[in-house]
KEMARMI-331481 format. One line per 2 residues: number of its first residue (from 0); their letters; for each residue x negated, y, z negated of N, C-alpha, C. Coordinates in pm, 1 decimal. Example, Ala and Ser with C-alpha at 12.3 -4.5 7.8 and 13.67 -1.06 7.14 Angstrom:
BEGIN
0	as	-1319.0 -569.0 -780.0 -1230.0 -450.0 -780.0 -1320.0 -330.0 -780.0 ~ -1285.0 -225.0 -708.0 -1367.0 -106.0 -714.0 -1290.0 3.0 -787.0
This chain:
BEGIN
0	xx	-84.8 -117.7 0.0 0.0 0.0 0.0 -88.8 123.3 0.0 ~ -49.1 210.7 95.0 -119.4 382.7 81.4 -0.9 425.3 13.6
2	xx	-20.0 509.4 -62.5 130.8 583.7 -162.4 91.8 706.4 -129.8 ~ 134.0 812.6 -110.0 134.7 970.2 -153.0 54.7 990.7 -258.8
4	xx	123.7 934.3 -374.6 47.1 974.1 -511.0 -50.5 879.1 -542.1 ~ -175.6 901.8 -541.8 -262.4 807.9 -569.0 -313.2 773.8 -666.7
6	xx	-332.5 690.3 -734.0 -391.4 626.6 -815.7 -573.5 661.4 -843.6 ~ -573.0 774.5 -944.9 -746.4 800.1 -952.6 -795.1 733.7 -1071.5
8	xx	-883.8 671.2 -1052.8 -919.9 527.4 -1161.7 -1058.0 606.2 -1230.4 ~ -1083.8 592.3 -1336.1 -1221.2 679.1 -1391.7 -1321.6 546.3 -1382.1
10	xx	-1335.8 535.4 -1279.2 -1436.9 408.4 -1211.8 -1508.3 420.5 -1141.5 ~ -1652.0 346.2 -1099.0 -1704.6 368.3 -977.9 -1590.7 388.9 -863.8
12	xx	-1671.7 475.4 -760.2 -1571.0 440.2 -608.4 -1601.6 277.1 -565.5 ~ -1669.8 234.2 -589.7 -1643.3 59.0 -586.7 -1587.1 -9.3 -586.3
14	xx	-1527.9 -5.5 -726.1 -1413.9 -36.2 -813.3 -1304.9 39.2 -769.1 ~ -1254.1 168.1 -760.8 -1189.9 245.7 -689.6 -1148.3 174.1 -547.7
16	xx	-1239.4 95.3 -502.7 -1186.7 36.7 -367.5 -1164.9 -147.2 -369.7 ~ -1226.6 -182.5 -467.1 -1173.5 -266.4 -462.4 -1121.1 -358.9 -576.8
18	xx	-1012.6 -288.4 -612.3 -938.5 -264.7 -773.6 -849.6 -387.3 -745.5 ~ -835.9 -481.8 -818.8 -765.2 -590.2 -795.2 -792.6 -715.4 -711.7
20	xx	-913.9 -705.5 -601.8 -1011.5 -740.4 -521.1 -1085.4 -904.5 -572.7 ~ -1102.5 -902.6 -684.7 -1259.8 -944.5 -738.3 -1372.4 -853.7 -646.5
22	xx	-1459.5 -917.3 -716.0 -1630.1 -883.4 -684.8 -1595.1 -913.5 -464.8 ~ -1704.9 -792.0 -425.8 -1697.4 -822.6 -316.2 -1807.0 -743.9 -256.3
24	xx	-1841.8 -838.7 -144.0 -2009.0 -763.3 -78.6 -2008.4 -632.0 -56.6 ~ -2136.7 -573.0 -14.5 -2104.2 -424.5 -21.8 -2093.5 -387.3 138.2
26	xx	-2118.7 -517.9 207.7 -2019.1 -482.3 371.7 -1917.3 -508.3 339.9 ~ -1812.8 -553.9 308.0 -1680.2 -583.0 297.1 -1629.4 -460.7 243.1
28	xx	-1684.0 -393.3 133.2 -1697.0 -266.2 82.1 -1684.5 -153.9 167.8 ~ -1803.0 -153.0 246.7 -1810.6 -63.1 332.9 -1728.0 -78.7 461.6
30	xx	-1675.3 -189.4 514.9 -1597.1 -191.9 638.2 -1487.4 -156.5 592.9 ~ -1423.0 -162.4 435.6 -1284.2 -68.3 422.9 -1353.1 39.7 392.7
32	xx	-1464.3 145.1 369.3 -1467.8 252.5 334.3 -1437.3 318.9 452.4 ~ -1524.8 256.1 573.3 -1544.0 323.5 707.5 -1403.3 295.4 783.0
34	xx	-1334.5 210.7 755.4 -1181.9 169.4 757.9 -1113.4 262.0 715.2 ~ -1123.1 308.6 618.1 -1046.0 375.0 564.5 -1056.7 550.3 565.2
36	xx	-1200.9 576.1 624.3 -1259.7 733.8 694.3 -1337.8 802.5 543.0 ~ -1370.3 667.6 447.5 -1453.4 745.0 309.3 -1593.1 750.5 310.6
38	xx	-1613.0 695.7 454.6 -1795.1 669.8 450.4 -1843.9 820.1 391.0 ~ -1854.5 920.7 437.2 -1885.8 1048.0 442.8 -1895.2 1069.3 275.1
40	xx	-1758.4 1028.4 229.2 -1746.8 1071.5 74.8 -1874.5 998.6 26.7 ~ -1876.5 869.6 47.5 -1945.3 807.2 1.2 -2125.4 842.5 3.4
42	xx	-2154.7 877.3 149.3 -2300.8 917.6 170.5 -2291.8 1051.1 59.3 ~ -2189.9 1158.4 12.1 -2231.1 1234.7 -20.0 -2251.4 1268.9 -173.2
44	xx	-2241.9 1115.7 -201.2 -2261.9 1162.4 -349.5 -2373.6 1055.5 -430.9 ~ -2421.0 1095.7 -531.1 -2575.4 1033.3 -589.8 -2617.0 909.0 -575.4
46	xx	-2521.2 834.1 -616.3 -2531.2 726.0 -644.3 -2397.4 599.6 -567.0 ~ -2389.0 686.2 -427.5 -2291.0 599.6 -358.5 -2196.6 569.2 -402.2
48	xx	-2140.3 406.5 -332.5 -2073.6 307.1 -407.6 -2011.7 288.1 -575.9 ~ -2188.8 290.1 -619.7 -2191.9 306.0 -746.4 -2145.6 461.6 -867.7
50	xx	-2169.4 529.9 -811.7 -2071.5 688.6 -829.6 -2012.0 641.7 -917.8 ~ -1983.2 687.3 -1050.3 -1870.7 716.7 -1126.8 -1810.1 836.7 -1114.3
52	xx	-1660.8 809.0 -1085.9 -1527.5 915.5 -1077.6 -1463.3 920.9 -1210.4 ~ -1469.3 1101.2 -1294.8 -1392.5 1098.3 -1391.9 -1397.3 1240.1 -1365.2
54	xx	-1292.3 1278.1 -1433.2 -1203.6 1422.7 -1430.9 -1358.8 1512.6 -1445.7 ~ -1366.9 1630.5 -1383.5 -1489.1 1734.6 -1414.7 -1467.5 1835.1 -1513.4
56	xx	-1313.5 1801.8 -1596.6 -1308.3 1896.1 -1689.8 -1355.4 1796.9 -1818.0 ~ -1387.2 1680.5 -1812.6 -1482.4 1609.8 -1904.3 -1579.2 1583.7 -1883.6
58	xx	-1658.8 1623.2 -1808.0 -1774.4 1651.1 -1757.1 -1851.8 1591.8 -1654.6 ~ -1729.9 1502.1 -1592.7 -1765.8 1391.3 -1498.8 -1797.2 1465.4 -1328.5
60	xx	-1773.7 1373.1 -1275.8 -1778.1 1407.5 -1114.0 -1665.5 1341.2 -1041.2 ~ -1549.9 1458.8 -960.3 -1417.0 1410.3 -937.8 -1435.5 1451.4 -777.7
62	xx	-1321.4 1395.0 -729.6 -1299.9 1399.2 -578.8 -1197.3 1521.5 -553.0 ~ -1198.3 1599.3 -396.0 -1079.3 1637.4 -412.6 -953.6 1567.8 -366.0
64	xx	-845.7 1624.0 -314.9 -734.0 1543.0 -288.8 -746.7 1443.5 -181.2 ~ -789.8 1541.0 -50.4 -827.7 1468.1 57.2 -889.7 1335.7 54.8
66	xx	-1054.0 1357.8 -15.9 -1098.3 1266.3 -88.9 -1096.6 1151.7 -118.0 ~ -960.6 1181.1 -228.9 -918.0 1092.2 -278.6 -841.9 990.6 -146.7
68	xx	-745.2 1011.8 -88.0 -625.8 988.2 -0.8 -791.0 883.5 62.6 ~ -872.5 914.4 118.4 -955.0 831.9 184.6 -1007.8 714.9 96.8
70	xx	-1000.2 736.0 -67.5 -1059.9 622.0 -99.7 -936.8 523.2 -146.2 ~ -819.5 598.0 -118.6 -727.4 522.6 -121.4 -665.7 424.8 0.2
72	xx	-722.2 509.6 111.0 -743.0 423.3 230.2 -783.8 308.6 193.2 ~ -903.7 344.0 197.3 -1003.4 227.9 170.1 -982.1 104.9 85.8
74	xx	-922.5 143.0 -27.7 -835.6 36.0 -93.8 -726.7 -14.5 -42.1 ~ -668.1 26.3 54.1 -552.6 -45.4 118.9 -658.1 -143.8 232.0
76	xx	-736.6 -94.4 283.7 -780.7 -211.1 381.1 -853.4 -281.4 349.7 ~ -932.0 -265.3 218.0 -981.0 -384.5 121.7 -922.8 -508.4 116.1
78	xx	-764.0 -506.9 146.8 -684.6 -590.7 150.9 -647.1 -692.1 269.4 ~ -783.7 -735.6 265.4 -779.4 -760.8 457.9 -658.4 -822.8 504.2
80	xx	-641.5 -934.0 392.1 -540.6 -1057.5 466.6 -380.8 -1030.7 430.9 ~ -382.4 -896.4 391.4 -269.7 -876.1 343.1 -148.8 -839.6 480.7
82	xx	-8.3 -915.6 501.3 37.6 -894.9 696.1 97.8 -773.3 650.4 ~ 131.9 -720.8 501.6 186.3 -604.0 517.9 115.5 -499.4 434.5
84	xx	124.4 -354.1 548.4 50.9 -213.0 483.2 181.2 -135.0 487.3 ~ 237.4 -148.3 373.3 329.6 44.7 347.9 223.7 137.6 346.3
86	xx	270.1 268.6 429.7 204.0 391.5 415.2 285.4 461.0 408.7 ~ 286.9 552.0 253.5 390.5 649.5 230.0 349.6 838.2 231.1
88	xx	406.3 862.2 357.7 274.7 993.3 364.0 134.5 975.6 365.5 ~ 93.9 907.8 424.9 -45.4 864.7 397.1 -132.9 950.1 463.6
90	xx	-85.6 1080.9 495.7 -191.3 1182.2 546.3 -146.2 1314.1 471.8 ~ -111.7 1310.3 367.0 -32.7 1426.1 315.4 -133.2 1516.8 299.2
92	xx	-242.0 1510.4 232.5 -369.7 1595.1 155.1 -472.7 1590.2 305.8 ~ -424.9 1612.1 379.6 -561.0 1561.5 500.0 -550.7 1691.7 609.8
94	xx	-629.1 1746.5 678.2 -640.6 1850.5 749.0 -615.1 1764.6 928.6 ~ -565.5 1856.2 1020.6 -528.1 1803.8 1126.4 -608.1 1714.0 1179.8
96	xx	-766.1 1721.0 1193.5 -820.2 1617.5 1230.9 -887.2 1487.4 1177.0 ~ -848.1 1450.4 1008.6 -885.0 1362.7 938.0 -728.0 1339.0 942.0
98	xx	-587.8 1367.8 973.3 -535.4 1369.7 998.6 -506.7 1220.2 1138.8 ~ -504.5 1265.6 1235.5 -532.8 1179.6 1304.5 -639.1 1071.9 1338.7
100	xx	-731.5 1115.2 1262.4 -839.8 999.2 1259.9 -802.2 888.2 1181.9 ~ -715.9 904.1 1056.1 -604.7 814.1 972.9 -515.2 797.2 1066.4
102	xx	-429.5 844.2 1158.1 -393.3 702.2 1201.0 -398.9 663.3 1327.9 ~ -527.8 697.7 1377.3 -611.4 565.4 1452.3 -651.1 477.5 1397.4
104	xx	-672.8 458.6 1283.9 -716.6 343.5 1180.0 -616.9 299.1 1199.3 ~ -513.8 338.6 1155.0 -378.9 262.5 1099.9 -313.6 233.5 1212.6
106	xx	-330.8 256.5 1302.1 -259.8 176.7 1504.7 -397.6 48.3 1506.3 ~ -527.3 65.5 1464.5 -626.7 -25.6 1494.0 -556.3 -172.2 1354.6
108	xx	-537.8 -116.1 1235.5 -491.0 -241.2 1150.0 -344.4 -296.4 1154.8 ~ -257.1 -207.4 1278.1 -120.1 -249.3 1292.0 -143.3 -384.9 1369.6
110	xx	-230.8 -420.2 1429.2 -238.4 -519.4 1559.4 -191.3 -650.2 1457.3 ~ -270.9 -668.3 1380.4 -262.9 -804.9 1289.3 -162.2 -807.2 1149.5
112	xx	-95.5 -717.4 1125.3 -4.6 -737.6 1021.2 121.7 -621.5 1067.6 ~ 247.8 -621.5 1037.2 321.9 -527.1 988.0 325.3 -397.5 933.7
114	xx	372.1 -286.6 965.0 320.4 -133.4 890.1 470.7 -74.0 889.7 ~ 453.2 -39.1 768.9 583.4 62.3 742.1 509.7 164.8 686.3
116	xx	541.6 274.8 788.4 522.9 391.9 790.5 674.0 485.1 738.1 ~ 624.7 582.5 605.4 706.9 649.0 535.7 645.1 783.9 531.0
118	xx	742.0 851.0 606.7 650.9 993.9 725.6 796.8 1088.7 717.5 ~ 742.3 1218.8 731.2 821.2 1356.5 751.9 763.3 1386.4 905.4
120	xx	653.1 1363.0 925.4 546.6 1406.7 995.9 603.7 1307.7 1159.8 ~ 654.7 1402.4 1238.7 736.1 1288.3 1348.7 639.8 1232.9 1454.0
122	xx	546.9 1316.5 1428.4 434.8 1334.4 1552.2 391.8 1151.8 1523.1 ~ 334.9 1095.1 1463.3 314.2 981.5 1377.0 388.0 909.6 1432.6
124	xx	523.7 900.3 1469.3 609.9 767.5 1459.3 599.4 746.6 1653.7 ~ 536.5 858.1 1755.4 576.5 833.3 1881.1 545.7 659.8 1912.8
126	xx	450.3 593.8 1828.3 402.7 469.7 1919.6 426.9 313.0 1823.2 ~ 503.6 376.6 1732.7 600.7 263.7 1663.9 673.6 190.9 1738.3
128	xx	677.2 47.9 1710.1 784.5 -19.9 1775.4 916.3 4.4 1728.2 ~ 958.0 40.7 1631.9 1116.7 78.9 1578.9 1071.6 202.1 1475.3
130	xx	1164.4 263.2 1461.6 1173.1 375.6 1414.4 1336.6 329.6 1338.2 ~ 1365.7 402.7 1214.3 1460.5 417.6 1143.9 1443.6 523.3 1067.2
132	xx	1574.3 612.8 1115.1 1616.4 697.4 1071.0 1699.8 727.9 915.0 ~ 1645.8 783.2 784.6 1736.2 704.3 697.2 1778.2 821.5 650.9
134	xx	1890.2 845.1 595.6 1933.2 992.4 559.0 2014.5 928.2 367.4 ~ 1966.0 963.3 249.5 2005.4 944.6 163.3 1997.6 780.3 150.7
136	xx	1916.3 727.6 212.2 1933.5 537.5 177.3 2013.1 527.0 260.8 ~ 2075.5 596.5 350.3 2162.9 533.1 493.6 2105.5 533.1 634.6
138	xx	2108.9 397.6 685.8 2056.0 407.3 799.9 2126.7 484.5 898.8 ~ 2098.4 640.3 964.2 2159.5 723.2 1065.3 2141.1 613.8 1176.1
140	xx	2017.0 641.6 1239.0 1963.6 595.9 1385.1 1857.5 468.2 1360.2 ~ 1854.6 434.3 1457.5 1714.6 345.5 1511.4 1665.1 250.3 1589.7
142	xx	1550.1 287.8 1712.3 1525.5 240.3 1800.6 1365.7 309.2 1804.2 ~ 1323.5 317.5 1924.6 1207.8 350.6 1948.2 1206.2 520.7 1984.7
144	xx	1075.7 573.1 1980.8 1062.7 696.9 2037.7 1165.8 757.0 2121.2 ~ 1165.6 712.4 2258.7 1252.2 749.4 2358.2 1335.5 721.7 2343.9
146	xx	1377.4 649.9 2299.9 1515.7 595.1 2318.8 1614.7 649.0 2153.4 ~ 1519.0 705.7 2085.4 1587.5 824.0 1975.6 1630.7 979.3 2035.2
148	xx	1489.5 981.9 2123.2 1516.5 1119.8 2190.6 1579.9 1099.3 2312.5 ~ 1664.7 1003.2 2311.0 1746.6 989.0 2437.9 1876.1 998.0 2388.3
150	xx	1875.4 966.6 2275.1 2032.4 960.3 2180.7 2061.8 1111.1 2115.0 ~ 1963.3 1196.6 2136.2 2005.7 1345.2 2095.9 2095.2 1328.8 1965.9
152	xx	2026.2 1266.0 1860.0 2071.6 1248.3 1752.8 2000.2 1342.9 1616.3 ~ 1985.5 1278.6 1518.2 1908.4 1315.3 1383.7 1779.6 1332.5 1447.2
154	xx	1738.0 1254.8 1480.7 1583.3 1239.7 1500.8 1530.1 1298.4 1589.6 ~ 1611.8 1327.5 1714.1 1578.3 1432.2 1845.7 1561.4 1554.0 1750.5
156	xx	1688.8 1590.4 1715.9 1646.4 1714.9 1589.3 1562.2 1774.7 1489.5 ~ 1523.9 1669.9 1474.0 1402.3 1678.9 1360.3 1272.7 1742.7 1476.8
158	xx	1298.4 1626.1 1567.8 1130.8 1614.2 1673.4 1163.6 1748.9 1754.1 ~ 1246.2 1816.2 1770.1 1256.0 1957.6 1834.2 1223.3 2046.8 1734.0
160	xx	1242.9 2033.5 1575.4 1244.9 2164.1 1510.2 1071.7 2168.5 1496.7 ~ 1005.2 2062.4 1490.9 870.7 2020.7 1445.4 812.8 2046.8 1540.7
162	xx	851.5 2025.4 1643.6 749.3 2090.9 1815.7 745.8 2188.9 1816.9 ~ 859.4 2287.6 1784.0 893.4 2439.0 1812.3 773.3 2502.2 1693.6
164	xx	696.5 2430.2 1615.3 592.4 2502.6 1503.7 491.6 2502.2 1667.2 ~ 452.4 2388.1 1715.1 332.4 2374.4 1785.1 343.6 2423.0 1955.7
166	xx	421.8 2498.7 1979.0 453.3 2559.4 2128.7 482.5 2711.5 2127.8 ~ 453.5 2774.5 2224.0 509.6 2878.7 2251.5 604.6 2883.7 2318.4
168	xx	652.2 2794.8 2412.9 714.6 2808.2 2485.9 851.5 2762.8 2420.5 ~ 995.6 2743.4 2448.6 1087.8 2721.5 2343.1 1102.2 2563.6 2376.8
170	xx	1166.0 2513.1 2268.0 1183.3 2379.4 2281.0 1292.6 2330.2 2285.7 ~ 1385.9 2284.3 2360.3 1526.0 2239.7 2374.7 1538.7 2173.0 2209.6
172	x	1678.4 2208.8 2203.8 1711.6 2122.2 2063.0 1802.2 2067.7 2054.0
């Protein structure tokens, strides 16, 4: 599972990634870090892997949000054999292009298991095989990309008000 709210463990990032895991090599380690887009975090701090994470208002050394969201990646694909990944907002804390670099990961780990994607963000859902529309725990709509924006429904609506941020030009609605 990627959650929104993440789970910050006052642990190595190690442990941080592979929390529930057992013991595991430090390639297996590292193919969910780089899996998961935390390599970077990881080169940039003293003691790697090994790094202890605790709050910096106790005098430790903490991540920021973004950060975090990547080593939480990383703990989701720690999970190799697992056929299902929920991702709930799983780019919430992330800037447009760590942004999409999450989920090219996450189209590269859809091949071999199941993904439920739990998104505001519509741009995200174009290359889903089903899409569901849920309004209060009720299923409105659901089908694929086109064939939502072919039904000029909830979801056409949404995907017009959300384009009209990224165009100048106007966007049918």
């Amino acid at each position: 599972m990627l959650p929104q709210d993440i789970a910050r463990w006052q642990a190595t990032l190690r442990e941080n990634i592979t929390l529930g895991q057992g013991d595991q090599s430090d390639t297996a380690v590292l193919n969910a870090a780089r899996a998961g887009g935390a390599t970077d975090v990881i080169d940039a701090l003293p003691d790697g892997l090994d790094t202890y994470i605790r709050p910096a208002q106790s005098g430790g050394r903490d991540l920021s949000g973004g950060q975090w969201l990547r080593i939480a990646a990383a703990r989701a694909y720690a999970r190799t054999n697992a056929p299902l990944l929920i991702c709930d907002e799983p780019t919430s804390a992330l800037d447009p292009r760590a942004e999409q670099a999450a989920y090219d990961r996450i189209r590269e780990l859809a091949a071999d298991r199941t993904v439920i994607l739990i998104t505001h963000r519509l741009g995200s859902t174009q290359h889903a095989d089903r899409i569901i529309v849920l309004d209060h725990g009720r299923v409105l709509e659901n089908g694929t990309h086109t064939e939502l924006l072919a039904a000029a429904g909830e979801y056409a609506t949404m995907w017009a008000t959300q384009a009209r941020a990224y165009t100048s030009a106007p966007v049918p609605s």
